[in-house]
Backbone atoms as SQL, in Angstrom:
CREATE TABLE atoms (id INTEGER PRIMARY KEY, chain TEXT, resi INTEGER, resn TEXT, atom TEXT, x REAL, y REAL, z REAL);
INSERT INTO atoms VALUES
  (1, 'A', 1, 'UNK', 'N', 112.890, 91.319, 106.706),
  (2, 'A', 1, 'UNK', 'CA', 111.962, 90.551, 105.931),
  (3, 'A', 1, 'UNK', 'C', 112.016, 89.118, 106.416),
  (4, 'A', 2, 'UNK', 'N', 110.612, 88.715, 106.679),
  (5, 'A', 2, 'UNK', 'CA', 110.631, 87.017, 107.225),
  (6, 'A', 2, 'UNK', 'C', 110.352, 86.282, 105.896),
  (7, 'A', 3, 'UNK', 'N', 110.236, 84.827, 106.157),
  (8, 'A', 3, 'UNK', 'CA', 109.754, 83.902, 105.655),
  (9, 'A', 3, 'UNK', 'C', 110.309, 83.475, 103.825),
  (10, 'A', 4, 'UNK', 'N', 111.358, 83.618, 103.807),
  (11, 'A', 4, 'UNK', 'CA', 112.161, 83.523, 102.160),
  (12, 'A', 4, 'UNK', 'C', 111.475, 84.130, 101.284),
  (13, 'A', 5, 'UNK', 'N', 111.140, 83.694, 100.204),
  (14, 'A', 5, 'UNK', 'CA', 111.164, 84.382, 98.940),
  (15, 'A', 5, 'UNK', 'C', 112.122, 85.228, 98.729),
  (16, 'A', 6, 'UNK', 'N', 111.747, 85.705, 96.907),
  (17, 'A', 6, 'UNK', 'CA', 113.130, 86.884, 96.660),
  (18, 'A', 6, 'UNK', 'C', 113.168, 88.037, 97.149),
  (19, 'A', 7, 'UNK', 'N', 114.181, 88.905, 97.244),
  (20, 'A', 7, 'UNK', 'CA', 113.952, 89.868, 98.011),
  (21, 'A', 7, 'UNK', 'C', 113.470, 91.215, 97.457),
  (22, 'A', 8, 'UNK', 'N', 113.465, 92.277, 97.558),
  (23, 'A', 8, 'UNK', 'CA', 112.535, 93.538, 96.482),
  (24, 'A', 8, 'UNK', 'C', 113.720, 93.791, 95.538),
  (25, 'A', 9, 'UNK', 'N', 113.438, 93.475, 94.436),
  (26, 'A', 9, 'UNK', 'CA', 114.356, 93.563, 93.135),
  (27, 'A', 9, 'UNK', 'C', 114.637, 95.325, 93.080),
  (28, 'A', 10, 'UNK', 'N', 116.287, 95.414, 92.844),
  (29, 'A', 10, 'UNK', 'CA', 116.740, 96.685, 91.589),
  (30, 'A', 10, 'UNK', 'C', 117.405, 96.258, 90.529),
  (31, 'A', 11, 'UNK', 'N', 117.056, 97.075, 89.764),
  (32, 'A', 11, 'UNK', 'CA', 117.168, 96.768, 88.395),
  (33, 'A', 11, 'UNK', 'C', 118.795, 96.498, 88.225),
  (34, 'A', 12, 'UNK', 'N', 118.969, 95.762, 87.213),
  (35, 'A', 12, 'UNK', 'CA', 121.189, 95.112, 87.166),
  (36, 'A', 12, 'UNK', 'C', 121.342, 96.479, 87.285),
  (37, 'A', 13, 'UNK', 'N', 122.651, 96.557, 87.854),
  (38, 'A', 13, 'UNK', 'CA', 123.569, 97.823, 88.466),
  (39, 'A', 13, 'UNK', 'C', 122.826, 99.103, 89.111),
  (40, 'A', 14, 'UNK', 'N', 121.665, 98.953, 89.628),
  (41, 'A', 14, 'UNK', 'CA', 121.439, 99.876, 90.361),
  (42, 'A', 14, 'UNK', 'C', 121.564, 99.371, 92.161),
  (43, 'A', 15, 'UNK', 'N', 121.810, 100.585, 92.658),
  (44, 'A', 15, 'UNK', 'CA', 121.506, 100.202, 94.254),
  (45, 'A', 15, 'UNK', 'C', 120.113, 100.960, 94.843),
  (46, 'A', 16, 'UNK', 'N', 119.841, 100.537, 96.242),
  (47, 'A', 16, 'UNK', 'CA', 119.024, 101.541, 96.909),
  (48, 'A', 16, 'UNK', 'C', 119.723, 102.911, 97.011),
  (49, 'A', 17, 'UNK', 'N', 119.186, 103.599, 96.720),
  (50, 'A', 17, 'UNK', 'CA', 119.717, 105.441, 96.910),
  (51, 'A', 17, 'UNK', 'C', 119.365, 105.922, 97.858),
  (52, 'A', 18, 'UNK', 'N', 117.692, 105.184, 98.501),
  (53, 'A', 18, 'UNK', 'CA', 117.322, 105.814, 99.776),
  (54, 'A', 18, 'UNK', 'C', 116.979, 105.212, 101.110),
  (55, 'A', 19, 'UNK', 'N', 117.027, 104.859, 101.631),
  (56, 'A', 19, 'UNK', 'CA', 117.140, 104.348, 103.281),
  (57, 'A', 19, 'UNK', 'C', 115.879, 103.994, 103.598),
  (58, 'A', 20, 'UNK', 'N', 115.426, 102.598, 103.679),
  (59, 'A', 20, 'UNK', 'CA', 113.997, 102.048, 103.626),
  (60, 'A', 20, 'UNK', 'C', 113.267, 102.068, 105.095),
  (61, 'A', 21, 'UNK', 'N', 112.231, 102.187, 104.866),
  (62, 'A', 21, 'UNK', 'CA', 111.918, 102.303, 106.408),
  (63, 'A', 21, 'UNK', 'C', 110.699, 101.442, 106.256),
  (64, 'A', 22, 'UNK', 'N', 109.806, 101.559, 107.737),
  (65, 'A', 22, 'UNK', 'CA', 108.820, 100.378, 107.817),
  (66, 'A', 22, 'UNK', 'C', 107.885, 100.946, 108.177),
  (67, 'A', 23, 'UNK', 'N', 106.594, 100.444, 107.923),
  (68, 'A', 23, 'UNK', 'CA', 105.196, 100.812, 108.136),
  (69, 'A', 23, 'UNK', 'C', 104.455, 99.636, 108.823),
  (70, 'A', 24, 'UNK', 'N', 103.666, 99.536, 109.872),
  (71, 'A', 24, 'UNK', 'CA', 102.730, 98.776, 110.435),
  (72, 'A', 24, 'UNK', 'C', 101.545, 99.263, 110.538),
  (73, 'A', 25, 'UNK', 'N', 100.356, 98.113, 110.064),
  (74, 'A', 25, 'UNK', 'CA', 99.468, 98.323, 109.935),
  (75, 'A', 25, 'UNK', 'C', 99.105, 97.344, 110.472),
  (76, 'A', 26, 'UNK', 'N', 97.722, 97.555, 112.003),
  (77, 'A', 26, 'UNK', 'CA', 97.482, 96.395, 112.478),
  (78, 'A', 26, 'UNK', 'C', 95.583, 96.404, 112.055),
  (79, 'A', 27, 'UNK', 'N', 94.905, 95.480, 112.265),
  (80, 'A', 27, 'UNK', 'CA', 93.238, 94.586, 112.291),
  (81, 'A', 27, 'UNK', 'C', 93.380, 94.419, 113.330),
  (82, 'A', 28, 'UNK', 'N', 92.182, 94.210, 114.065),
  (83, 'A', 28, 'UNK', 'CA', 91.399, 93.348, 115.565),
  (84, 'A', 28, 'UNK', 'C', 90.305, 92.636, 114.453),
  (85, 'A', 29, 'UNK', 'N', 90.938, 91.623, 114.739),
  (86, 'A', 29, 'UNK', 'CA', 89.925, 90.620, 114.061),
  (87, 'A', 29, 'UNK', 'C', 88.389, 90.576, 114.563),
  (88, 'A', 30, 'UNK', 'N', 88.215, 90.805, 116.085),
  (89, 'A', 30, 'UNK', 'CA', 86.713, 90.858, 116.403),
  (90, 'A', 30, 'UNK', 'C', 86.292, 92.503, 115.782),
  (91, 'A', 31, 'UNK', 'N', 86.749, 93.154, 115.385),
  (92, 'A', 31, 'UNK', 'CA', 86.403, 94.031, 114.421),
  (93, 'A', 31, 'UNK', 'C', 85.648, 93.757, 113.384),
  (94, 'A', 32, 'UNK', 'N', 86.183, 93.105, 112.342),
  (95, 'A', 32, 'UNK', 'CA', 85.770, 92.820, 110.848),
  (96, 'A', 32, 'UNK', 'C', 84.650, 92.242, 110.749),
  (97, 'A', 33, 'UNK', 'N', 84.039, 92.538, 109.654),
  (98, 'A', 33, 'UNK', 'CA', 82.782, 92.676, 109.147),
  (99, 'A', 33, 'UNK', 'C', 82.505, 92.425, 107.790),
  (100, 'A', 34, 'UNK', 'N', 81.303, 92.189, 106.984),
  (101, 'A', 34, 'UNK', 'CA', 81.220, 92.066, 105.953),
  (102, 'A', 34, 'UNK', 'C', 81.282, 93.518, 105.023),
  (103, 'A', 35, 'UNK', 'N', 81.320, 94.673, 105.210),
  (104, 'A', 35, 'UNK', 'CA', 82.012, 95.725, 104.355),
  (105, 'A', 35, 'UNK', 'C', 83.367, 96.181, 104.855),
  (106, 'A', 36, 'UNK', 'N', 84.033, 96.873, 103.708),
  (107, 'A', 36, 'UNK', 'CA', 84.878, 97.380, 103.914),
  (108, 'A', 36, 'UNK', 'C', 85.682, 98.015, 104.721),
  (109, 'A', 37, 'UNK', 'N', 86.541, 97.934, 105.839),
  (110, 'A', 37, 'UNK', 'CA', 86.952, 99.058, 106.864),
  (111, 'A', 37, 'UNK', 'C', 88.412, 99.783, 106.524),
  (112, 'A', 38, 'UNK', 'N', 89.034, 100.528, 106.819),
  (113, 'A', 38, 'UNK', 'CA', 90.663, 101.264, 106.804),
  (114, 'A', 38, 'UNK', 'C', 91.359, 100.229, 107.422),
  (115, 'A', 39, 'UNK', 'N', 92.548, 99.543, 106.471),
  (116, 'A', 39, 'UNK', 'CA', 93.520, 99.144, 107.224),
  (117, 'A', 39, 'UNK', 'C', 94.420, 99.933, 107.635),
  (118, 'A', 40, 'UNK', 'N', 94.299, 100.663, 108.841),
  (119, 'A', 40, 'UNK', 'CA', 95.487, 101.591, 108.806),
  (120, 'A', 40, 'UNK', 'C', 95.229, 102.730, 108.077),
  (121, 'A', 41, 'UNK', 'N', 95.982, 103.308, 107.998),
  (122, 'A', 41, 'UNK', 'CA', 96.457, 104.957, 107.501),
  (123, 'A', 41, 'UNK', 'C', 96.546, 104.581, 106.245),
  (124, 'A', 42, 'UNK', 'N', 96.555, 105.333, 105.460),
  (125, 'A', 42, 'UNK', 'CA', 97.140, 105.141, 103.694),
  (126, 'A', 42, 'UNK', 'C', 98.595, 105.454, 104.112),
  (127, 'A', 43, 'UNK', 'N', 99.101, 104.681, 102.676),
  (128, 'A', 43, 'UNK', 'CA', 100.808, 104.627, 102.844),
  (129, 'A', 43, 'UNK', 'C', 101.273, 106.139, 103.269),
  (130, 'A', 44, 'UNK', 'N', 102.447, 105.633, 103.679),
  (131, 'A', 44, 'UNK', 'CA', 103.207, 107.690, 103.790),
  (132, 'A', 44, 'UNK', 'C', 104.267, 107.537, 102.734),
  (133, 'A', 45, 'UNK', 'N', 104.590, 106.485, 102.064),
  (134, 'A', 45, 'UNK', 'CA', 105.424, 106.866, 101.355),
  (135, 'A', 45, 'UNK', 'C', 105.255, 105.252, 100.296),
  (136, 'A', 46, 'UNK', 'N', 106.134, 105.246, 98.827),
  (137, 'A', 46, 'UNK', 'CA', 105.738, 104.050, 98.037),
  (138, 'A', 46, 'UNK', 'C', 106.486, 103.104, 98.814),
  (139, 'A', 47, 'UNK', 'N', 105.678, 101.876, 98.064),
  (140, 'A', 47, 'UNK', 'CA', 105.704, 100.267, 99.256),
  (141, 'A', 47, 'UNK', 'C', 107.175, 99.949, 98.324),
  (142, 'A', 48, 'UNK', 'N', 107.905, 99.306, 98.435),
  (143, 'A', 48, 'UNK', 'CA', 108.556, 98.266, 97.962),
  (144, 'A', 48, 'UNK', 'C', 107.957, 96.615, 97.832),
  (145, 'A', 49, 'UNK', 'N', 108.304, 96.632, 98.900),
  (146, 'A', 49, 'UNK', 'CA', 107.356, 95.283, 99.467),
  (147, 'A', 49, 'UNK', 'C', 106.960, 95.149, 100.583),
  (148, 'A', 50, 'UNK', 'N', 105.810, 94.016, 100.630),
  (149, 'A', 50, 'UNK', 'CA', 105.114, 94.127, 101.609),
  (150, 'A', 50, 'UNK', 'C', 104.166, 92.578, 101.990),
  (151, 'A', 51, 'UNK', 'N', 104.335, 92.383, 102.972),
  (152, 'A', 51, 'UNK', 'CA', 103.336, 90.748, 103.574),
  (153, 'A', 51, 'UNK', 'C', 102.161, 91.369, 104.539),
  (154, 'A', 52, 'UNK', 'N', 101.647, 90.544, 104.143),
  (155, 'A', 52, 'UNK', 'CA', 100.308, 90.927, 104.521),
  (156, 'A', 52, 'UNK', 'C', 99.940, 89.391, 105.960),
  (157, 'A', 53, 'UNK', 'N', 100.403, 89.944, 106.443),
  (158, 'A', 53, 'UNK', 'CA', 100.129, 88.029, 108.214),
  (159, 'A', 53, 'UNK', 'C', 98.002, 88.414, 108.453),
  (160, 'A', 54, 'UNK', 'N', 97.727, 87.384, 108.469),
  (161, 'A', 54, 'UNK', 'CA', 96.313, 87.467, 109.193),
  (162, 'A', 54, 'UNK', 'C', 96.652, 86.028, 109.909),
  (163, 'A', 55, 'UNK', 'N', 96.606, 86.665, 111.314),
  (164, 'A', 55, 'UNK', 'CA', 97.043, 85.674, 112.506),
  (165, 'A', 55, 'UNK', 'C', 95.642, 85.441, 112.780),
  (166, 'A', 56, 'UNK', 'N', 94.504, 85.852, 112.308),
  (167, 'A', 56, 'UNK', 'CA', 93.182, 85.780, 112.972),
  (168, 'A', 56, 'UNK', 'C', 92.446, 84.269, 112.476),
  (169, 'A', 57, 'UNK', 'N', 91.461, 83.741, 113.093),
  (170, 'A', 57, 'UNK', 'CA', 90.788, 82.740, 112.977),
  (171, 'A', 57, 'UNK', 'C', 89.936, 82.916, 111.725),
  (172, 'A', 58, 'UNK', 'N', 90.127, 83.843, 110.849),
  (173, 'A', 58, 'UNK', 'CA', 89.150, 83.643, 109.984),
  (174, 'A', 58, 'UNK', 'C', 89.670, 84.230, 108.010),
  (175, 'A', 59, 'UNK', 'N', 89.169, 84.145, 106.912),
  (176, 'A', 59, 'UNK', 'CA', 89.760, 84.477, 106.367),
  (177, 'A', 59, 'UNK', 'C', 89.459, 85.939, 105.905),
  (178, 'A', 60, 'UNK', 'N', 90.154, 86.794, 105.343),
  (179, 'A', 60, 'UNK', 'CA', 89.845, 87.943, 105.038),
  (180, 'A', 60, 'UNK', 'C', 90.341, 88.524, 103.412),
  (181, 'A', 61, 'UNK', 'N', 89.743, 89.307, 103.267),
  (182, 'A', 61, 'UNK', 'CA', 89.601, 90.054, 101.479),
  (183, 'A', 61, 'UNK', 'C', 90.750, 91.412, 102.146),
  (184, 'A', 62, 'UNK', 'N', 91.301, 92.216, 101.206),
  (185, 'A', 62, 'UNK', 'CA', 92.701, 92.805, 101.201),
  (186, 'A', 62, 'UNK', 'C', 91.633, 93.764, 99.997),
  (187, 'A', 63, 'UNK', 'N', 91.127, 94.994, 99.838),
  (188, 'A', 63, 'UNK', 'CA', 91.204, 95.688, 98.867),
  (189, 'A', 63, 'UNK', 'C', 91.640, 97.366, 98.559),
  (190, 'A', 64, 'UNK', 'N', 92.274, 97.707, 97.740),
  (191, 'A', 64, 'UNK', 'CA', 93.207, 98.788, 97.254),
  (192, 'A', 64, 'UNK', 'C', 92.160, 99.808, 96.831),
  (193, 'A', 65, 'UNK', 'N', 90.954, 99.615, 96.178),
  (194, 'A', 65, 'UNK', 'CA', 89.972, 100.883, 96.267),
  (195, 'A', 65, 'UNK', 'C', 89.077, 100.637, 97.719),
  (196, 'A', 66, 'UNK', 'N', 88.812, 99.665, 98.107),
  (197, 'A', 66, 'UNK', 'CA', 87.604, 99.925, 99.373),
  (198, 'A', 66, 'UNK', 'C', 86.224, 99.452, 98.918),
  (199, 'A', 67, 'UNK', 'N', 85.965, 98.942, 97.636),
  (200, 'A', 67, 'UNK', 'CA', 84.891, 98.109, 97.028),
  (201, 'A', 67, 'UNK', 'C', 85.374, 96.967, 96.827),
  (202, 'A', 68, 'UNK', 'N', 86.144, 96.949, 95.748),
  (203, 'A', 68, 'UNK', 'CA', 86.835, 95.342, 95.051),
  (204, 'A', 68, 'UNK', 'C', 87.401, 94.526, 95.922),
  (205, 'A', 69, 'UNK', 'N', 87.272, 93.105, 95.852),
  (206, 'A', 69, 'UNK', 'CA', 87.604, 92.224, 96.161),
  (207, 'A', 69, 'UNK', 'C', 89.616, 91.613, 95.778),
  (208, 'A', 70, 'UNK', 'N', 90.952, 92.072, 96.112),
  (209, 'A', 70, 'UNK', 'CA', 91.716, 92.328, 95.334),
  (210, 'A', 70, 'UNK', 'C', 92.225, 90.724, 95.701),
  (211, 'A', 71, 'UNK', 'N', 92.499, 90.462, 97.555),
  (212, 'A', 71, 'UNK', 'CA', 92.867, 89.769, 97.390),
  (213, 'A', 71, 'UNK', 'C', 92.631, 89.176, 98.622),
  (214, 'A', 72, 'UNK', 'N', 92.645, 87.720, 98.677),
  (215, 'A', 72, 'UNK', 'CA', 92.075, 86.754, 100.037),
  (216, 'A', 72, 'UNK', 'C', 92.886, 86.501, 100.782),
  (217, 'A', 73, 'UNK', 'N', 92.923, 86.237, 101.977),
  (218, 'A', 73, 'UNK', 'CA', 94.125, 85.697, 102.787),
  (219, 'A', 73, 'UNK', 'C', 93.562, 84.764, 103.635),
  (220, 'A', 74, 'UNK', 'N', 93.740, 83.545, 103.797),
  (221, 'A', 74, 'UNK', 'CA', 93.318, 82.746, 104.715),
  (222, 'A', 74, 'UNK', 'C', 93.704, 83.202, 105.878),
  (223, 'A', 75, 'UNK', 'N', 92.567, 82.061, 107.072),
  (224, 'A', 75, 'UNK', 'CA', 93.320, 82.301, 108.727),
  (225, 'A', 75, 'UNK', 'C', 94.480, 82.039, 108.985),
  (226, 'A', 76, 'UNK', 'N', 95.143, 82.533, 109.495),
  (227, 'A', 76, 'UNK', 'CA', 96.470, 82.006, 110.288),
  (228, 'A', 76, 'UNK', 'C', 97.956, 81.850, 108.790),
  (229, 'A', 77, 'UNK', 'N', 97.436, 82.875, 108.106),
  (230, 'A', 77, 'UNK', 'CA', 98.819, 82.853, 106.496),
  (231, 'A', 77, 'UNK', 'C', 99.090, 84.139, 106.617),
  (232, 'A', 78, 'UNK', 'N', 99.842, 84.073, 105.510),
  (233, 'A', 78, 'UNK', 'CA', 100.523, 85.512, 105.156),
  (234, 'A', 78, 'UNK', 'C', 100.310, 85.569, 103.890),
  (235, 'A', 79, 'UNK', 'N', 100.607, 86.766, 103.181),
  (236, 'A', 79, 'UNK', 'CA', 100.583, 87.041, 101.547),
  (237, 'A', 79, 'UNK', 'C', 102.001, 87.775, 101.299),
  (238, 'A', 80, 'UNK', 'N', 102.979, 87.523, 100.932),
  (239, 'A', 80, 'UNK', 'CA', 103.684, 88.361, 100.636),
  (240, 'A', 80, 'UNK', 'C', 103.908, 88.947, 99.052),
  (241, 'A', 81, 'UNK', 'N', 104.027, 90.152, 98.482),
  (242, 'A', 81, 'UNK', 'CA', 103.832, 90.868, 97.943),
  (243, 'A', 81, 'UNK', 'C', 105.261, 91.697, 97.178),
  (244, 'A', 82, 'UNK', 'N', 105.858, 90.941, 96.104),
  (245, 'A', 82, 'UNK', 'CA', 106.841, 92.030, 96.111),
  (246, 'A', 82, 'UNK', 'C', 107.028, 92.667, 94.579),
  (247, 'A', 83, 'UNK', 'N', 107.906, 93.326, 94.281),
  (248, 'A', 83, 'UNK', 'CA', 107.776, 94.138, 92.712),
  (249, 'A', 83, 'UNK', 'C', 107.678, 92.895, 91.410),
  (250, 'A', 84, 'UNK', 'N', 107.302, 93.152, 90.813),
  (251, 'A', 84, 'UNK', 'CA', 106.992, 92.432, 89.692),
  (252, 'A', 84, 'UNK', 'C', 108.422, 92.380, 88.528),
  (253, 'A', 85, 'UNK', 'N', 108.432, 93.507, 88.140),
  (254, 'A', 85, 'UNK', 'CA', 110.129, 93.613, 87.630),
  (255, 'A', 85, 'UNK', 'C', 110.320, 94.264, 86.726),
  (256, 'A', 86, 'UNK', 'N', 111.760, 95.065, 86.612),
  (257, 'A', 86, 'UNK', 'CA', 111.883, 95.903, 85.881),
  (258, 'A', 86, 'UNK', 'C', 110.917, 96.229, 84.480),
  (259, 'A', 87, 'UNK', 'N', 110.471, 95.827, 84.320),
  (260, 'A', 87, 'UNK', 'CA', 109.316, 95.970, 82.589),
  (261, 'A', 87, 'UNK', 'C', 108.009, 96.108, 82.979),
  (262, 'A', 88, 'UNK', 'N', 107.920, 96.603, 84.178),
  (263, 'A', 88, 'UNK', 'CA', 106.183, 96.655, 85.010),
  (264, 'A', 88, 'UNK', 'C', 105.822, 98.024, 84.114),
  (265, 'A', 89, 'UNK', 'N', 104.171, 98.312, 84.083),
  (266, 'A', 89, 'UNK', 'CA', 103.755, 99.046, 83.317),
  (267, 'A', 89, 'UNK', 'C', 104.015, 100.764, 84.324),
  (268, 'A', 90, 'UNK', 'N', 104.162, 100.551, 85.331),
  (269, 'A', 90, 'UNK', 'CA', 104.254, 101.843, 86.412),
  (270, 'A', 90, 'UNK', 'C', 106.088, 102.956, 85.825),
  (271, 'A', 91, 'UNK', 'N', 107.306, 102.089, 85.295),
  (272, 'A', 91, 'UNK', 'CA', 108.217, 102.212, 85.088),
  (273, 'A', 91, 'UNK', 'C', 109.080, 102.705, 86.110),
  (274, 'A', 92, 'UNK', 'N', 108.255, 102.226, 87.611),
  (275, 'A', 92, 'UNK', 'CA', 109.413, 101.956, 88.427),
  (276, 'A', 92, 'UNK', 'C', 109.322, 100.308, 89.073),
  (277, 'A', 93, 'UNK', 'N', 110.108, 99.889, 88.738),
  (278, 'A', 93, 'UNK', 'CA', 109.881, 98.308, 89.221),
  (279, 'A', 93, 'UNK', 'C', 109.955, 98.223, 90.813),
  (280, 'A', 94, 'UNK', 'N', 110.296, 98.949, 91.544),
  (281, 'A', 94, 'UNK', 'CA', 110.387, 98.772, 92.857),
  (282, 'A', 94, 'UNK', 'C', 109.156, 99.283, 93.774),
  (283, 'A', 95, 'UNK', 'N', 108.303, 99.746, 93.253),
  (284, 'A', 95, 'UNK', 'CA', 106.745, 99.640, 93.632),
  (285, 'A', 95, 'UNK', 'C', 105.806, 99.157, 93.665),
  (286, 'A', 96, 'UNK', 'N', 105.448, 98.690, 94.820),
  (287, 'A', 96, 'UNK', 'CA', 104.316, 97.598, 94.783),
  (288, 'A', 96, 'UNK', 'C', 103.334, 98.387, 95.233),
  (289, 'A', 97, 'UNK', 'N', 103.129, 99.329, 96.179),
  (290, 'A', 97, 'UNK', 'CA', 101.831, 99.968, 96.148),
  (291, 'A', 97, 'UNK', 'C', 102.404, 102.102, 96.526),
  (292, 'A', 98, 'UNK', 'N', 101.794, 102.780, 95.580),
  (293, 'A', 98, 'UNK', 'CA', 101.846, 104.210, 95.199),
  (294, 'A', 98, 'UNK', 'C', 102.023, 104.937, 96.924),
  (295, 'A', 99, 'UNK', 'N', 102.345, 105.850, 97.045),
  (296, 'A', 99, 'UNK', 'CA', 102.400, 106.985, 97.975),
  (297, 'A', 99, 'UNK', 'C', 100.839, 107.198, 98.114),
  (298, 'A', 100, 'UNK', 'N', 100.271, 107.247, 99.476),
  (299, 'A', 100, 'UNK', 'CA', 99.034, 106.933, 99.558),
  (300, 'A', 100, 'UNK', 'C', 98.080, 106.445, 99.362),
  (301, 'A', 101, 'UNK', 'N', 98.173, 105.447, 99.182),
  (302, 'A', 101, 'UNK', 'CA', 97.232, 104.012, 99.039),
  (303, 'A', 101, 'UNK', 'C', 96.716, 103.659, 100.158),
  (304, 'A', 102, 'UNK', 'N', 95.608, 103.188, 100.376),
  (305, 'A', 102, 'UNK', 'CA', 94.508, 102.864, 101.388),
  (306, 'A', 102, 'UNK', 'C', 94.053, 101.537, 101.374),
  (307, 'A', 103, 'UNK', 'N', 94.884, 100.412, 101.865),
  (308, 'A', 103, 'UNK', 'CA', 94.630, 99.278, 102.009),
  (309, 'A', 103, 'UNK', 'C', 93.196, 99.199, 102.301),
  (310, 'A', 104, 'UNK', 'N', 91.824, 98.895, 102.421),
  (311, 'A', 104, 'UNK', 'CA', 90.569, 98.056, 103.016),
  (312, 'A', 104, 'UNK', 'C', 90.603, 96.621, 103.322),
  (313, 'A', 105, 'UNK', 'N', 90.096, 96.136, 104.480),
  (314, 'A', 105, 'UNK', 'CA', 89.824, 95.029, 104.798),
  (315, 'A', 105, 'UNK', 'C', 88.677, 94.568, 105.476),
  (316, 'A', 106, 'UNK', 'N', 88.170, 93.374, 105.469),
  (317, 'A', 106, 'UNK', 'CA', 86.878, 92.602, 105.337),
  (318, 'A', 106, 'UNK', 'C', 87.075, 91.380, 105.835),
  (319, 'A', 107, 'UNK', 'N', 86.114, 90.737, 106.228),
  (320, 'A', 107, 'UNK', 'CA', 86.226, 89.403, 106.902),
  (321, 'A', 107, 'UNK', 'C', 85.323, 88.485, 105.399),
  (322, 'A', 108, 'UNK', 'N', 85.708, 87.383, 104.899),
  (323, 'A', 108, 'UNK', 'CA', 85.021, 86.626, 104.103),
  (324, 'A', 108, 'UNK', 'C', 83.991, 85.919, 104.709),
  (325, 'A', 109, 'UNK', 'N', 82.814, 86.378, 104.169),
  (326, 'A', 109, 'UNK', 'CA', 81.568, 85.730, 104.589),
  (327, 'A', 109, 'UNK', 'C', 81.022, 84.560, 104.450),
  (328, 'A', 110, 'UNK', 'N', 81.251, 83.861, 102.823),
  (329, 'A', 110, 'UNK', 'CA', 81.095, 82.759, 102.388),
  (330, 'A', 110, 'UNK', 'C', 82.214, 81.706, 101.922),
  (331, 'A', 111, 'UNK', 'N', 82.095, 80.721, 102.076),
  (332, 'A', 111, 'UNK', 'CA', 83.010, 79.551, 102.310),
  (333, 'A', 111, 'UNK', 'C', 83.128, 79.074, 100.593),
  (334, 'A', 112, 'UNK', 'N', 84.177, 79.403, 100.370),
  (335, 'A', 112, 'UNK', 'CA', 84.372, 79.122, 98.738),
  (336, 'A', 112, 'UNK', 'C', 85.182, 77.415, 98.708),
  (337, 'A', 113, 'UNK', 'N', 85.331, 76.843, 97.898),
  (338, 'A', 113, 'UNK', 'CA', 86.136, 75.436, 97.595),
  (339, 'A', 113, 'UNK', 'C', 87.628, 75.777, 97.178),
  (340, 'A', 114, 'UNK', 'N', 87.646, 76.899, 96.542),
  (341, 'A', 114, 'UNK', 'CA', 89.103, 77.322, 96.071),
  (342, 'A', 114, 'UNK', 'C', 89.245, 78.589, 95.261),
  (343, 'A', 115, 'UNK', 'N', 89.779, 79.683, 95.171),
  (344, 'A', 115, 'UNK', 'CA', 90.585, 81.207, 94.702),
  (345, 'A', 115, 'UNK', 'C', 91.826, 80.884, 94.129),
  (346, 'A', 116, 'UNK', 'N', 91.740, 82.198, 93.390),
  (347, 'A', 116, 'UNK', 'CA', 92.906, 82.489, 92.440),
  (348, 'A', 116, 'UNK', 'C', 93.199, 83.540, 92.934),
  (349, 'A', 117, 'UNK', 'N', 94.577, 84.269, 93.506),
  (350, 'A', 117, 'UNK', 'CA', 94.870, 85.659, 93.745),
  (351, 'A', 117, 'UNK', 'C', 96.005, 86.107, 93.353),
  (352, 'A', 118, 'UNK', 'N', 95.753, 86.816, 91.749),
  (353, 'A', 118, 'UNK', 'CA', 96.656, 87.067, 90.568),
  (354, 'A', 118, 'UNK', 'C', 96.726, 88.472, 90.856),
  (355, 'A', 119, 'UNK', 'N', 98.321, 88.696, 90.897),
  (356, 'A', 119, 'UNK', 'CA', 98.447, 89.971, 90.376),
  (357, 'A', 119, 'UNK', 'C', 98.627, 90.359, 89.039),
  (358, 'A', 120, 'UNK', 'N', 98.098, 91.261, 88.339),
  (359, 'A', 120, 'UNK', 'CA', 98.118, 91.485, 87.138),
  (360, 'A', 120, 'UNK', 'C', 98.431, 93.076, 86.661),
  (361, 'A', 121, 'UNK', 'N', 99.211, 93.277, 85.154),
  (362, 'A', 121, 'UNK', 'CA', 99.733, 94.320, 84.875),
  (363, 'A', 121, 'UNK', 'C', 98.630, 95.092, 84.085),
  (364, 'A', 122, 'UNK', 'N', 98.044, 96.465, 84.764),
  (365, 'A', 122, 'UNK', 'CA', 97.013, 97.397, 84.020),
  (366, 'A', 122, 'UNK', 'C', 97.595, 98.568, 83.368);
């Protein structure tokens, strides 16, 4: 894991039980477009955590169904992404995104002044 923040929370006195592994998912930025495309494969297994780098010149939308708008990432940032915490509504706190989930991504078309990109408990 780069760039600080905390690291993927377990709950007091638990450990990892299972042996974490890694997933890459790459964009070609001269790809993207104003609808939706596959980032990648859907997960193979649940996320813990996860950063999201757009090294590309431009900014881009991040969405979890393939319509919605979830979340923005400027050019040249990262998003990093990690469990929310033990009292999350899922009742495993160490999941940030389900066993097959299908990231979408998009290039932002219009030039906004400023975003909010909240994660929130459903």
């Amino acid at each position: 894991m780069s760039g600080g923040g905390d690291p993927p929370y377990f709950p007091e006195g638990e450990m990892a039980t299972e042996r974490l592994g890694f997933e890459l998912k790459e964009f070609n930025a001269a790809s993207l477009a104003a609808g939706y495309a596959d980032f990648g494969s859907p997960m193979s297994a649940p996320v813990v955590s996860v950063e999201i780098f757009n090294a590309s010149n431009v900014d881009v939308y991040i969405s979890i169904d393939g319509t919605t708008n979830h979340m923005r990432i400027p050019a040249n940032s990262v998003l990093p992404i990690y469990p929310y915490n033990k009292h999350n509504h899922n009742n495993d706190s160490r999941v940030v995104f389900a066993e097959g989930t299908q990231l979408s991504i998009k290039q932002v078309t219009t030039n906004g002044t400023g975003y909010i990109s909240a994660n929130v408990c459903t």
